[in-house]
Backbone atoms as SQL, in Angstrom:
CREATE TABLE atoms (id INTEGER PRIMARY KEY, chain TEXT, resi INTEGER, resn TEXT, atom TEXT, x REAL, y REAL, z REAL);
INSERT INTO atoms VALUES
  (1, 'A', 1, 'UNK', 'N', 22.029, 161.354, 104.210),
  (2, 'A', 1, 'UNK', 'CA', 21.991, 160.563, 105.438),
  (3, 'A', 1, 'UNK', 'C', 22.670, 161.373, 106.544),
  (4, 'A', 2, 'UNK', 'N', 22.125, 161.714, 107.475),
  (5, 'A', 2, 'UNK', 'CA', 22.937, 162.091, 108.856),
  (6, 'A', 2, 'UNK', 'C', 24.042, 161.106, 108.967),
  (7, 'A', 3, 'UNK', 'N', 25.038, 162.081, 110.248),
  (8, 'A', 3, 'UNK', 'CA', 26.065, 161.227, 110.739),
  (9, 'A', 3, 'UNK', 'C', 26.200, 160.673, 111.746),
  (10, 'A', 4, 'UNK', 'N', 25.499, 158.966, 111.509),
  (11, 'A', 4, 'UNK', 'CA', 25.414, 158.432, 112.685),
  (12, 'A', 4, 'UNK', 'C', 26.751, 158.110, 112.986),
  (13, 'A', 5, 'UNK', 'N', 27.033, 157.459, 114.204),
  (14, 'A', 5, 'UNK', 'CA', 27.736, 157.272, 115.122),
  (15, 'A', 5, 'UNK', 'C', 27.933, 155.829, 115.966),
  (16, 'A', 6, 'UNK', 'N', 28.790, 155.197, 115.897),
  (17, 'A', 6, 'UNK', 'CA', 28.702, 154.372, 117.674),
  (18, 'A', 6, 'UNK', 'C', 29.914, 155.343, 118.342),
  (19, 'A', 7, 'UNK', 'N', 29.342, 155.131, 119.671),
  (20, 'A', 7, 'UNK', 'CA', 29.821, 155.410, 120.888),
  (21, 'A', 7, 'UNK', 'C', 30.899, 153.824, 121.332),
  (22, 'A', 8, 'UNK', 'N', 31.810, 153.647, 121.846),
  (23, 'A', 8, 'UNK', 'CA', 32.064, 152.762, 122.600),
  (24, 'A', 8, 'UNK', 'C', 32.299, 153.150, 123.982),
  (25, 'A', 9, 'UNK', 'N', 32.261, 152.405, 124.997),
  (26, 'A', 9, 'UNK', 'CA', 32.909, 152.937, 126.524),
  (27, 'A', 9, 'UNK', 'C', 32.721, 151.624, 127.593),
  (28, 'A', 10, 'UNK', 'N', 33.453, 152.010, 128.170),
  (29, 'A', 10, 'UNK', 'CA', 33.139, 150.833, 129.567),
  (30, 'A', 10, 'UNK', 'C', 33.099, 151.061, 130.673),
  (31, 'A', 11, 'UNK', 'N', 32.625, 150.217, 131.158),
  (32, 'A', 11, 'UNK', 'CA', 32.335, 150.208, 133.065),
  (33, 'A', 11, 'UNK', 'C', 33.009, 149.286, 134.062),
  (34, 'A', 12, 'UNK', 'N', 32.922, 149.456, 135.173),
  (35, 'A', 12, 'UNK', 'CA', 34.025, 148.609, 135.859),
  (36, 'A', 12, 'UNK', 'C', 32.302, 147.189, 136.295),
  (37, 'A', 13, 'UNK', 'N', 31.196, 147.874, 136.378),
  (38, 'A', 13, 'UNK', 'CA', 30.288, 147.088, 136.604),
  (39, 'A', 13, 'UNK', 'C', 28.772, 146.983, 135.874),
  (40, 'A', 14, 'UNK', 'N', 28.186, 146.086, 135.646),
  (41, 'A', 14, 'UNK', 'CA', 27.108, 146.052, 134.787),
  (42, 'A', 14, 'UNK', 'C', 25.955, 147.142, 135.614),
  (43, 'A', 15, 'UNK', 'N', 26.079, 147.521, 136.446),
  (44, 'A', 15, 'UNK', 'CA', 25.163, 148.361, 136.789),
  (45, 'A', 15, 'UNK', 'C', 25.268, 149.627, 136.532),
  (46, 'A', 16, 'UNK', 'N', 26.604, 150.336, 136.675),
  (47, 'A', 16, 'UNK', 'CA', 27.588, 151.226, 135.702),
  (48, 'A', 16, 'UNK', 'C', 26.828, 151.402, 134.543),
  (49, 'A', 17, 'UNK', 'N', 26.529, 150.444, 133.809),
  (50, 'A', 17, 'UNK', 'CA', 26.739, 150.176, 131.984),
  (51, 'A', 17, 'UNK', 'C', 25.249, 150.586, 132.210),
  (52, 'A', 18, 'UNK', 'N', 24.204, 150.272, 132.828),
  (53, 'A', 18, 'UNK', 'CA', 22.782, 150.146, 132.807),
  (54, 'A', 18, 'UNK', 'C', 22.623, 151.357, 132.910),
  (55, 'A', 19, 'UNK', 'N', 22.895, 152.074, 134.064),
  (56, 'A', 19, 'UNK', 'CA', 22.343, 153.101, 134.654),
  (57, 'A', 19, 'UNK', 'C', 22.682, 154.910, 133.409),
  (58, 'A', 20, 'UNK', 'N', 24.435, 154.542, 132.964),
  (59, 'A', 20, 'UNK', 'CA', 24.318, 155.233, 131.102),
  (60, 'A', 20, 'UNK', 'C', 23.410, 155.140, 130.438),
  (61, 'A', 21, 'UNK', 'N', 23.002, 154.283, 129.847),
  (62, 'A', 21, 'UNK', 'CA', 22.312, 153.186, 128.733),
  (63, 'A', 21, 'UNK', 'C', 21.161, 154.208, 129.198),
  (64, 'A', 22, 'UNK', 'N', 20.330, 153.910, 130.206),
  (65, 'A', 22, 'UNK', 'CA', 18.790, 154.167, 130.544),
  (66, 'A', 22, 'UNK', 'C', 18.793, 155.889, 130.568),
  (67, 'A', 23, 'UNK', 'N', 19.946, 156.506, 131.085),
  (68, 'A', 23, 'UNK', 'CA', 19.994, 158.193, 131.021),
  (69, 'A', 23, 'UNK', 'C', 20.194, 158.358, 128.893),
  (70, 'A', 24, 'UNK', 'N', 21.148, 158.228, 129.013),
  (71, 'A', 24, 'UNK', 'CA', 20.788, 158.294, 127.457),
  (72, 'A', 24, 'UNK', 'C', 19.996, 157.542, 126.889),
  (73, 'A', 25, 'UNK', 'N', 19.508, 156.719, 127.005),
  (74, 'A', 25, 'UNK', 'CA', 17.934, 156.305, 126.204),
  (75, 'A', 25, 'UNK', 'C', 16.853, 157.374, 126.720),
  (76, 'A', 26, 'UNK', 'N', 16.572, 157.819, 127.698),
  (77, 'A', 26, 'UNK', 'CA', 15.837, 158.533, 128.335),
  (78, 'A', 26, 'UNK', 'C', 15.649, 160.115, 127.407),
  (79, 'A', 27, 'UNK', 'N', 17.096, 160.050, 127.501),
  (80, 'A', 27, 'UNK', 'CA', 17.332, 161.522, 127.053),
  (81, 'A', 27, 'UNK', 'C', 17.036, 161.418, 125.820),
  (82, 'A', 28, 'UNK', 'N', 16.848, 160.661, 124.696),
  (83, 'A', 28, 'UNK', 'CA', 17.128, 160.338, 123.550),
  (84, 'A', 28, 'UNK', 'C', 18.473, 160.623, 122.562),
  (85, 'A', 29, 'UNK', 'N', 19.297, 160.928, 123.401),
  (86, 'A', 29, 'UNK', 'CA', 20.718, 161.360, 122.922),
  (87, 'A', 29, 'UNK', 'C', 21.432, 159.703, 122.194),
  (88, 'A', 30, 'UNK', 'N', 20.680, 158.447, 122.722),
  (89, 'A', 30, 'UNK', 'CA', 21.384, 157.399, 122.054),
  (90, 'A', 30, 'UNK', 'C', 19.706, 156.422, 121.336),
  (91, 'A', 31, 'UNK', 'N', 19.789, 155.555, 120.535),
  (92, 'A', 31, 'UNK', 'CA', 18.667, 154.995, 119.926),
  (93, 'A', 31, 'UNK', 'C', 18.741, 153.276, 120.520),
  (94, 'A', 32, 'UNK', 'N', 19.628, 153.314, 120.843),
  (95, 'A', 32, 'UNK', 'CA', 19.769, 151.543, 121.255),
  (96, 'A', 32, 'UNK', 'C', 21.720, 152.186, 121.955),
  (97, 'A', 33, 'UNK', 'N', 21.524, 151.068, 123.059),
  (98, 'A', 33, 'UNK', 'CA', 23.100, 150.703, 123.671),
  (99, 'A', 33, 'UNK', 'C', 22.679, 149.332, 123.910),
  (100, 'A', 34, 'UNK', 'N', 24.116, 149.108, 123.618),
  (101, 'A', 34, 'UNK', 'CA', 24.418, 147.055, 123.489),
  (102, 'A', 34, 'UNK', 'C', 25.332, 147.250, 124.990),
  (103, 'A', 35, 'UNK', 'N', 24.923, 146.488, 125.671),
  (104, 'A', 35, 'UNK', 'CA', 25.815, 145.941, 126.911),
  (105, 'A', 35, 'UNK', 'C', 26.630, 145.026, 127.271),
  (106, 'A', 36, 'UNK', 'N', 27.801, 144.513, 127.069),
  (107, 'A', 36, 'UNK', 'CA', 28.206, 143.105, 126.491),
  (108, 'A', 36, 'UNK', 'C', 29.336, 142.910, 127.844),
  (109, 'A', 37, 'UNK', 'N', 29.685, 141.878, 128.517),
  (110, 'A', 37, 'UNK', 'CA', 30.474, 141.640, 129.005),
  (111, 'A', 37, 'UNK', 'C', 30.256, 140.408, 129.991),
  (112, 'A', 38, 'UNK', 'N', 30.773, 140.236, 130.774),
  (113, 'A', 38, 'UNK', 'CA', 31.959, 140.726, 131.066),
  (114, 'A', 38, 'UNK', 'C', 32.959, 141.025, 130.180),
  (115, 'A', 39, 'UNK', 'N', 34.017, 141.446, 129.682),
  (116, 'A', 39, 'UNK', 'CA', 35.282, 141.823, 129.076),
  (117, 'A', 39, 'UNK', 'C', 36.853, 141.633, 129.838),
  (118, 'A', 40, 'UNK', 'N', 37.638, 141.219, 129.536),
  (119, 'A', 40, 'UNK', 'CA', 38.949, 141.552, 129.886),
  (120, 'A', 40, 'UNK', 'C', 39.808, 142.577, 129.089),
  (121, 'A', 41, 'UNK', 'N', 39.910, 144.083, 130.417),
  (122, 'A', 41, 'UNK', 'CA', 40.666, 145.275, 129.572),
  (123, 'A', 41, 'UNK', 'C', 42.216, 145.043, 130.283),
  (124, 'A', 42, 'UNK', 'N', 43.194, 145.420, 129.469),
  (125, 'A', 42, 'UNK', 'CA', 44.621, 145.458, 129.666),
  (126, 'A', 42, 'UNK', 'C', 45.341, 146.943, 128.894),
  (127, 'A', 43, 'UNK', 'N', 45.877, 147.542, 130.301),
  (128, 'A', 43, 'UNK', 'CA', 45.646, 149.145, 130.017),
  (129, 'A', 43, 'UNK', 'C', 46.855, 149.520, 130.645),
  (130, 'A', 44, 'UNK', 'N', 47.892, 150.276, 130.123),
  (131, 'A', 44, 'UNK', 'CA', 48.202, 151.474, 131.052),
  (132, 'A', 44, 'UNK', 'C', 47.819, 152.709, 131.535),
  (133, 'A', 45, 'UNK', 'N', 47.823, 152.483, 133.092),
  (134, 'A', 45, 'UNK', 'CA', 47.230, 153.611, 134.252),
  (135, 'A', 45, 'UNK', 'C', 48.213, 154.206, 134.733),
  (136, 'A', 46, 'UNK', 'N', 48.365, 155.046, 134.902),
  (137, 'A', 46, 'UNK', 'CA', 49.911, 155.561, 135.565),
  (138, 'A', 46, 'UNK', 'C', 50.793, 155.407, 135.976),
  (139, 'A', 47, 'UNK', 'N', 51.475, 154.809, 134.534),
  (140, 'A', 47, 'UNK', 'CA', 52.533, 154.078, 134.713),
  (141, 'A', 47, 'UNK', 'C', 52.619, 152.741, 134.638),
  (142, 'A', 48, 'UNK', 'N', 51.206, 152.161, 135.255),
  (143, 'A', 48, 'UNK', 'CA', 51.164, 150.718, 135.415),
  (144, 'A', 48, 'UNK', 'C', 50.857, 149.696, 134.805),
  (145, 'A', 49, 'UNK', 'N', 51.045, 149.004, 134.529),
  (146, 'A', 49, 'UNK', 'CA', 50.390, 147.907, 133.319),
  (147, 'A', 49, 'UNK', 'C', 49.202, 147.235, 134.632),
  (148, 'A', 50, 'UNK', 'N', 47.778, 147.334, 133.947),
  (149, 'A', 50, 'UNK', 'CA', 46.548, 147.085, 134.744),
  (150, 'A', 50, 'UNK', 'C', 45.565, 145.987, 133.964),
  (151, 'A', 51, 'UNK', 'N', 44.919, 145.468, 134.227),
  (152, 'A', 51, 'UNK', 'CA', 44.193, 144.103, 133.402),
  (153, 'A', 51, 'UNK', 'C', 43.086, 144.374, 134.726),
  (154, 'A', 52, 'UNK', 'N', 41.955, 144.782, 134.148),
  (155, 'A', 52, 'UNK', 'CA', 40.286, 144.661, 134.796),
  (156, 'A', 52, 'UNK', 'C', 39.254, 143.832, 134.227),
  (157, 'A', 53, 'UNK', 'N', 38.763, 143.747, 135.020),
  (158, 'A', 53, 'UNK', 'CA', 37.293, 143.327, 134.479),
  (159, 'A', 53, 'UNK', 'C', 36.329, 144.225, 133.766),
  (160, 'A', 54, 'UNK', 'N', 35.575, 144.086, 133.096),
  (161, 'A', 54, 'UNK', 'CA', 34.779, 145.998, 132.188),
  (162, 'A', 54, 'UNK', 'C', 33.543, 145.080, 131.614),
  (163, 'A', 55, 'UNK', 'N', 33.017, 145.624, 131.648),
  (164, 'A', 55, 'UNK', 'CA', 31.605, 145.785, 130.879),
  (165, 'A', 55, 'UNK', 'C', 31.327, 146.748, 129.708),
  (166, 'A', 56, 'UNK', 'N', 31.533, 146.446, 128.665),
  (167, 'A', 56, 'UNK', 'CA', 31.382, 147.302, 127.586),
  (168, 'A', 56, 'UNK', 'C', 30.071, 148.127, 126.754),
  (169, 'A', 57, 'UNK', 'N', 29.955, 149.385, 126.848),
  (170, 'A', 57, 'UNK', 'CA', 29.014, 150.036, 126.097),
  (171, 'A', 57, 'UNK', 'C', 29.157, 150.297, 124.982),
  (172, 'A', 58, 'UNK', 'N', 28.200, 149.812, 123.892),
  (173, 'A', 58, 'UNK', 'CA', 28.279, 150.192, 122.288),
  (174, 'A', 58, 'UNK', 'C', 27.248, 150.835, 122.245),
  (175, 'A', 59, 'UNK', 'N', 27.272, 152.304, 122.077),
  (176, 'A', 59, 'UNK', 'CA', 26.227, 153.382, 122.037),
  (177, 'A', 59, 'UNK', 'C', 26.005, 153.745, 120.192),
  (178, 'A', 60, 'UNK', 'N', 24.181, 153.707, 120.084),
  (179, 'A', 60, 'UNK', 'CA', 24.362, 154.355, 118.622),
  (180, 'A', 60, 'UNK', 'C', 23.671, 155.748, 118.959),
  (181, 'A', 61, 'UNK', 'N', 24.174, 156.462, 117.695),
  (182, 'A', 61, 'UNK', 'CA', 23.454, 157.598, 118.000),
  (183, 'A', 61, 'UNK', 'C', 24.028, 158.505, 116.728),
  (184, 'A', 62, 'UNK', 'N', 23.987, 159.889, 116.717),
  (185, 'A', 62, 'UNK', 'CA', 24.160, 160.528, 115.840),
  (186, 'A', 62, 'UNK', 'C', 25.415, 161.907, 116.223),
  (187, 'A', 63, 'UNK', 'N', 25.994, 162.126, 115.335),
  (188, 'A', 63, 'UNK', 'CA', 27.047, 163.019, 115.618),
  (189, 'A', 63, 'UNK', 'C', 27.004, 164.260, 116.335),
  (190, 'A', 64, 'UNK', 'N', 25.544, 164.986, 115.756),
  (191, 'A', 64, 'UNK', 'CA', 25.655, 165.961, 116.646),
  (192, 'A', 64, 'UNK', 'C', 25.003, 165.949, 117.314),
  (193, 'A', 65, 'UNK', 'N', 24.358, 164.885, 117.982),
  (194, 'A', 65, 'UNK', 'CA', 24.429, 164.756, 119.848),
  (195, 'A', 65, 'UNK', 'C', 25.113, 164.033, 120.774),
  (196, 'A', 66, 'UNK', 'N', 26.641, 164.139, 120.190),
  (197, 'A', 66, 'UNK', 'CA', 27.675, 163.399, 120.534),
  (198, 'A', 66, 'UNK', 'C', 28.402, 164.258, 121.919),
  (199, 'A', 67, 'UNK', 'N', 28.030, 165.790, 121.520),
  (200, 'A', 67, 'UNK', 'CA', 28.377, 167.068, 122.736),
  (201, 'A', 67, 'UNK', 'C', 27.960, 166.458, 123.819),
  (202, 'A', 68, 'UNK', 'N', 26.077, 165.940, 123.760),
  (203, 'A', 68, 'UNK', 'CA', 25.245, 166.414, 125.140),
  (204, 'A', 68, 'UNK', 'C', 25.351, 164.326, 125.627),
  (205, 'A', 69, 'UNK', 'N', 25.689, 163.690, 124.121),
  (206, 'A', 69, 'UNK', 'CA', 26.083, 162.476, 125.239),
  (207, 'A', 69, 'UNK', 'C', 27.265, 162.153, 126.123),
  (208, 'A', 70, 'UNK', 'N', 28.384, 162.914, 125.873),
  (209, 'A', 70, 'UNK', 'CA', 29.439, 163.054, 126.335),
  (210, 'A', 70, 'UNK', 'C', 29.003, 163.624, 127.754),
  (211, 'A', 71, 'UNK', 'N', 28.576, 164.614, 127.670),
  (212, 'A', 71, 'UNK', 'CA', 28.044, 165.028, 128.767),
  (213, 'A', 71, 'UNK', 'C', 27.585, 164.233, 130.093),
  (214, 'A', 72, 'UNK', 'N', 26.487, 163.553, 129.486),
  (215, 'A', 72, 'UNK', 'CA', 25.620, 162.835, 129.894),
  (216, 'A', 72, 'UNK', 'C', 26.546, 161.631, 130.772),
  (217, 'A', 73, 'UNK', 'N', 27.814, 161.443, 129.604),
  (218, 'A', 73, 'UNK', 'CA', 28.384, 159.729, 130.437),
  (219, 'A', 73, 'UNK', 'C', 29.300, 160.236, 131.634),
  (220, 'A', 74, 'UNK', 'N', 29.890, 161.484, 130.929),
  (221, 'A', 74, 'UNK', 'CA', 30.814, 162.166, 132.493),
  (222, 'A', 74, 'UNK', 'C', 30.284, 162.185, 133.555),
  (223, 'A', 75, 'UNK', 'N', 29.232, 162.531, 133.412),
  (224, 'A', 75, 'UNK', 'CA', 28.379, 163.333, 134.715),
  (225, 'A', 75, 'UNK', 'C', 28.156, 161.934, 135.571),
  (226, 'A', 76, 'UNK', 'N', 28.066, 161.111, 134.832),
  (227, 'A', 76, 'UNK', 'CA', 27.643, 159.429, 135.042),
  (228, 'A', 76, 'UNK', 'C', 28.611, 158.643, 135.555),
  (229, 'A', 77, 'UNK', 'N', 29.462, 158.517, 135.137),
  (230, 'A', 77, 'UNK', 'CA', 30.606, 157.231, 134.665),
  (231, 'A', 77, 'UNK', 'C', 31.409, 157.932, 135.967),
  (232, 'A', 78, 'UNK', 'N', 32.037, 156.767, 136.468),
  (233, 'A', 78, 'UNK', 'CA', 33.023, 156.536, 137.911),
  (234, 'A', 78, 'UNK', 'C', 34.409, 156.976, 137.648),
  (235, 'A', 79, 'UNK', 'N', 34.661, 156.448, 136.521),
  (236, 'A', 79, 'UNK', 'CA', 35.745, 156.742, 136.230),
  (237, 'A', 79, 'UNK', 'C', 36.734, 157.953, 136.165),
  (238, 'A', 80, 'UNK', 'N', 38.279, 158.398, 136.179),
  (239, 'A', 80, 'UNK', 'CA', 38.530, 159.509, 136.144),
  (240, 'A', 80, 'UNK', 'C', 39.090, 159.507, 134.574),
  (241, 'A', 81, 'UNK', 'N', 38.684, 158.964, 133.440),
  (242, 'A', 81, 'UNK', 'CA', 39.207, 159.069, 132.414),
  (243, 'A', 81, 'UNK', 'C', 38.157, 158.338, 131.795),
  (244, 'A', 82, 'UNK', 'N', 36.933, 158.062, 131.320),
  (245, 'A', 82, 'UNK', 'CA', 36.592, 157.188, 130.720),
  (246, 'A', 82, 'UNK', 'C', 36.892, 156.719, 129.600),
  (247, 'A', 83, 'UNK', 'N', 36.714, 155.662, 129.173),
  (248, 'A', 83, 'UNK', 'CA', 36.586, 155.339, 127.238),
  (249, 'A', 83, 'UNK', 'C', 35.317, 156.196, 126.538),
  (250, 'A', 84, 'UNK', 'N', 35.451, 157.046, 125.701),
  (251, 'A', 84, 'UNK', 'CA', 34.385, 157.476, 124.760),
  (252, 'A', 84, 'UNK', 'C', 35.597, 157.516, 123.293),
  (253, 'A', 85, 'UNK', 'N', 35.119, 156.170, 122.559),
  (254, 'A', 85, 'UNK', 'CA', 35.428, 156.384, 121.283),
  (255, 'A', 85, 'UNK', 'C', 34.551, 156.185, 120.231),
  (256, 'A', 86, 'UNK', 'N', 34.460, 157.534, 119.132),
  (257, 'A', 86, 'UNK', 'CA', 33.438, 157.814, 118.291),
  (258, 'A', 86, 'UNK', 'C', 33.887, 157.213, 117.220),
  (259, 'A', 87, 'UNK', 'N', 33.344, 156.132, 116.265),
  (260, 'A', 87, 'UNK', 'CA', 33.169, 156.211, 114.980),
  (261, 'A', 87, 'UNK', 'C', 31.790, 156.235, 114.046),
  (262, 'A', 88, 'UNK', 'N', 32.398, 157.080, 113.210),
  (263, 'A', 88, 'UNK', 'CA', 31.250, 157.377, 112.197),
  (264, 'A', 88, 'UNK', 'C', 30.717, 155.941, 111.108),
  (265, 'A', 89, 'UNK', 'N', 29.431, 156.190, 111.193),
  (266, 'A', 89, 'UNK', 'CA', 28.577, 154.837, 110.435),
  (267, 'A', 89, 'UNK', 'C', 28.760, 155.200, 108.760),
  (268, 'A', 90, 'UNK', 'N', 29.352, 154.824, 108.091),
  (269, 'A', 90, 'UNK', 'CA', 29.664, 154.881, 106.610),
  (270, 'A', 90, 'UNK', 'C', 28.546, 154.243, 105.840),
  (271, 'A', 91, 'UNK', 'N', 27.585, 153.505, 106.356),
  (272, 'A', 91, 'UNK', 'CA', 26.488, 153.135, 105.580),
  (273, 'A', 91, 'UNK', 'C', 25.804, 152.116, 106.545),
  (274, 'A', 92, 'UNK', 'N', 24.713, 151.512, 106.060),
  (275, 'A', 92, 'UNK', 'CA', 23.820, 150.975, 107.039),
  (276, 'A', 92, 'UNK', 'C', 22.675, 150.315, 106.621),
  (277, 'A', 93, 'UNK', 'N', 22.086, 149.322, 106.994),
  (278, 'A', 93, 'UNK', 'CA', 20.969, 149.210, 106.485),
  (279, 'A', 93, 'UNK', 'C', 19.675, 149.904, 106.163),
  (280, 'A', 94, 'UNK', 'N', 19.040, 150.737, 105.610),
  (281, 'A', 94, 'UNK', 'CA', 18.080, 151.575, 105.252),
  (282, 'A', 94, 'UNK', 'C', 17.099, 152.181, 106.685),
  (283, 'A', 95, 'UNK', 'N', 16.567, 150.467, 106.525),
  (284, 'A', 95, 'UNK', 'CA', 15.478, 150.707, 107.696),
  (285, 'A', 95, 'UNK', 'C', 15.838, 150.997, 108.882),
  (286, 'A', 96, 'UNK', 'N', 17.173, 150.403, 109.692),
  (287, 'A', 96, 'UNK', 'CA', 17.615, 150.243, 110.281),
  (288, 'A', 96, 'UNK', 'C', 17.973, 151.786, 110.881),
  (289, 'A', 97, 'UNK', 'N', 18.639, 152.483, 109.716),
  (290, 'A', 97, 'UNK', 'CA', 18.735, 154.007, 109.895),
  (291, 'A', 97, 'UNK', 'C', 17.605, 154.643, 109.997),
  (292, 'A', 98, 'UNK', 'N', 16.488, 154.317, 109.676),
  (293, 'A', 98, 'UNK', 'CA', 15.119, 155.064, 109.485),
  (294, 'A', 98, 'UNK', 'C', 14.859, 154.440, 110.747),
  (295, 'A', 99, 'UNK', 'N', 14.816, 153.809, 111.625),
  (296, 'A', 99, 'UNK', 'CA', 14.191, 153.512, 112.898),
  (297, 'A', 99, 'UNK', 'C', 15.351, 154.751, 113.793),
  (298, 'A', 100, 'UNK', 'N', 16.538, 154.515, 113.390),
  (299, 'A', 100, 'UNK', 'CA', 17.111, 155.344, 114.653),
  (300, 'A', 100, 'UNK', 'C', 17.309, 156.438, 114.573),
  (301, 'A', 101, 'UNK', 'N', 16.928, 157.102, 113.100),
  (302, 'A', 101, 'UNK', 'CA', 16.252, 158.360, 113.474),
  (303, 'A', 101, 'UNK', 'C', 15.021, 158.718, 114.260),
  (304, 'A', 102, 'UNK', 'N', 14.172, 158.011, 113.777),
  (305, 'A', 102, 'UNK', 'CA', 12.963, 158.470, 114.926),
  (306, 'A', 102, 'UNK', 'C', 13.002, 158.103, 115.913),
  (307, 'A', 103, 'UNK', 'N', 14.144, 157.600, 116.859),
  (308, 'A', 103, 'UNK', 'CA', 14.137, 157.367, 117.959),
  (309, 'A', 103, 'UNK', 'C', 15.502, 158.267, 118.785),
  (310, 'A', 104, 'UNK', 'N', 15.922, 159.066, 118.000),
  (311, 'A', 104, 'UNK', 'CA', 16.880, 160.038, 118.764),
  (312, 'A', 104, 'UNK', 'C', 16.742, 161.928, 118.761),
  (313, 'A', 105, 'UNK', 'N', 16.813, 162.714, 119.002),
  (314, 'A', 105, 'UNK', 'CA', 16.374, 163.713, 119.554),
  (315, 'A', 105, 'UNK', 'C', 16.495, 164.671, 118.277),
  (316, 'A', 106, 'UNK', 'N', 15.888, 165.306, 117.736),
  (317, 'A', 106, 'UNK', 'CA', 15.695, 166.474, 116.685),
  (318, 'A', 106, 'UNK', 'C', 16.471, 167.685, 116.893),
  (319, 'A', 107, 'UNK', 'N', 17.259, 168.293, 116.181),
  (320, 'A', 107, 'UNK', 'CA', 17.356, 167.890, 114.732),
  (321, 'A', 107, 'UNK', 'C', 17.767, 166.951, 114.002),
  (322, 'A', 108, 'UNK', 'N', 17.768, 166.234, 113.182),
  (323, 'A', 108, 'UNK', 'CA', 18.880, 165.359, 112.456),
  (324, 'A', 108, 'UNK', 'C', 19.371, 166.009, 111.555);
């Protein structure tokens, strides 16, 4: 089995979250992103204790096009620090994995 992946990350706005989502779907660097929010984040920012509003991205995808999606959300994302946290998929439903391979970019 390849090493899939979710992505997590957030946005300060749902249009933020869309406009990722559709570059990496595009690109095929992700197979599906879940968009969920609003959210309440509570963070220290420099120094400060901060509580926002966020829109959350759950990106799937596979490990080693984890380089060119990273890429992809910097170049994107408003932020001067974004959230990109990777965990690896330890197992999965069969088909489920067999669809999101053929829907993300070669090699696997």
């Amino acid at each position: 089995m390849p090493d899939y992946i979710q992505v997590v990350s957030t946005t300060a706005r749902k249009e933020q979250a869309r406009a990722i989502a559709d570059e990496l779907l595009k690109r095929r660097l992700a197979a599906c992103v879940q968009i969920g929010g609003p959210i309440e984040s509570s963070y220290w920012w420099q120094g400060n204790l901060e509580t926002s509003e966020e829109w959350q991205l759950i990106i799937k995808s596979r490990l080693d096009l984890y380089p060119a999606l990273e890429e992809a959300v910097l170049a994107l994302h408003p932020y001067d620090v974004p959230e990109l946290l990777v965990t690896r998929v330890e197992t999965g439903h069969a088909a489920y994995l067999e669809w999101m391979a053929g829907e993300l970019s070669m090699p696997g």
